[in-house]
N, C-alpha and C positions, 0 to 999 in steps of 0.2 A: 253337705256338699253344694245346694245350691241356697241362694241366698230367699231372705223373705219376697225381695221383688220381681223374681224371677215366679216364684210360687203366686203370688197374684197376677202377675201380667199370663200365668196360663189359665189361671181359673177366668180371668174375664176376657180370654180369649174364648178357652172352651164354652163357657155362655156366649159368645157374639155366636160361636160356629153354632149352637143351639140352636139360635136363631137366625140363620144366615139364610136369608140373603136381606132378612129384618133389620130395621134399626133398635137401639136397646139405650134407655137413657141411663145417666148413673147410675140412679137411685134405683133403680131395676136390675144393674148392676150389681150391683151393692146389696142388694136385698138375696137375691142368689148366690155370691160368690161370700157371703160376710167380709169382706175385706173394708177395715175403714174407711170412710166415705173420702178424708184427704189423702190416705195413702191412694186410695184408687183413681183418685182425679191426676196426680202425679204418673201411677203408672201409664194409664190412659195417654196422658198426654209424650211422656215416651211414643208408645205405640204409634200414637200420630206421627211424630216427628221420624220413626223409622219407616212409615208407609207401609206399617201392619192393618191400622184403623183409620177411619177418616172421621169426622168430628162434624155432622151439620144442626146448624142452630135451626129455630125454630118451633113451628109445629110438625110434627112428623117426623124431628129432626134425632138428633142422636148418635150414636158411638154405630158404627155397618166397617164390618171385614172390609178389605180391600181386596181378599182373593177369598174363591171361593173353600170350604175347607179340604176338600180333597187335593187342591193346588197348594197349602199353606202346612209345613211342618213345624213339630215343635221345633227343632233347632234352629227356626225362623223367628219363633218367638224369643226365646231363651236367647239370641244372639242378637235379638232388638236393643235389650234391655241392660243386658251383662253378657255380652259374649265370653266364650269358651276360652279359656288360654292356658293352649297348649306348652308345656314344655319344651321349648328351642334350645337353650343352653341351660347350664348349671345355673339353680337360683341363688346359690352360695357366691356367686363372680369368680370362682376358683378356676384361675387361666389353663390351671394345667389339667383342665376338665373341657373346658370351652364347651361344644357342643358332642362330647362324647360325655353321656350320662352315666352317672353312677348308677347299681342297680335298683338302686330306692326310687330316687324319681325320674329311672325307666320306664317302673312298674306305672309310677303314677300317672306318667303320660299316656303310656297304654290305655290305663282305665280313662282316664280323657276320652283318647282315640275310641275306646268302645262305647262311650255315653254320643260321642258327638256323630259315630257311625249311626247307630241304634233311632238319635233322635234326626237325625238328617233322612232316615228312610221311613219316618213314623207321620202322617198326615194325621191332621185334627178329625177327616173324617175317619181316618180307622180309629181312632181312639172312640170316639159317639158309636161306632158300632160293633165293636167289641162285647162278644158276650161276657156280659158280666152275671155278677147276684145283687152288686151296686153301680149305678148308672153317674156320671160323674155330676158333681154342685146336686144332685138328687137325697132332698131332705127327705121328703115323705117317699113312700114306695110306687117308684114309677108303674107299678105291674103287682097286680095283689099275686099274683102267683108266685112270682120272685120275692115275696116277703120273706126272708129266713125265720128259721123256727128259733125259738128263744135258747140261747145257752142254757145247760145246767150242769150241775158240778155234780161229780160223783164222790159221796163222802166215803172214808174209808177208815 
């Protein structure tokens, strides 16, 4: 349902808000989120141009939020980069539909409508503080105590 670039532009969002109110260079980027170094520079530079991130050169410089993340929701991101679209009329052009939907992509719209509700009331900070058993872009275990215990299969 969503695309590869949507799915990058929120992992290296969720690291900027990791480190928010820090700056974070690519390659720090990139080393967190594993996303290709040129897919990432691309999405990046989206994110800039929608005034999700800001972009300073230098020393010190680097990729910094533009808002902080309890002010920033996904569907902020996710509509940076590929915004949502909604179902208005028939995608078929069938005039004697227009804008009265068949039941199929009623349903579709719907679930649009509940993705775009869900992500418009969802902030980057509740997502980082959401209890989890895994903490998000967290390769090793953020919290020895949160380590889950190893699967094991029950033969039978």
């Amino acid at each position: 349902m969503f695309s590869q670039t949507v799915e990058y532009a929120l992992r290296a969002v969720v690291d900027l808000a990791q480190h928010a109110p820090g700056s974070r260079t690519t390659d720090q980027i990139h080393e967190t989120t594993k996303v290709p170094k040129a897919y990432l520079s691309k999405v990046l530079q989206g994110l800039c141009r929608s005034g999700i991130v800001h972009s300073q050169r230098g020393i010190g410089g680097g990729m910094v939020l533009l808002k902080m993340p309890a002010e920033l929701t996904i569907l902020e991101v996710v509509n940076s980069v590929e915004p949502l679209q909604r179902i208005q009329t028939c995608p078929l052009g069938l005039a004697a539909h227009g804008t009265h939907l068949c039941p199929l992509h009623r349903r579709m719209d719907n679930a649009l409508a509940g993705v775009e509700e869900a992500f418009g009331k969802t902030t980057l900070a509740e997502v980082l503080a959401e209890p989890s058993r895994s903490s998000p872009l967290c390769f090793i275990p953020c919290d020895p105590a949160a380590t889950p215990a190893p699967v094991t299969q029950n033969k039978t």
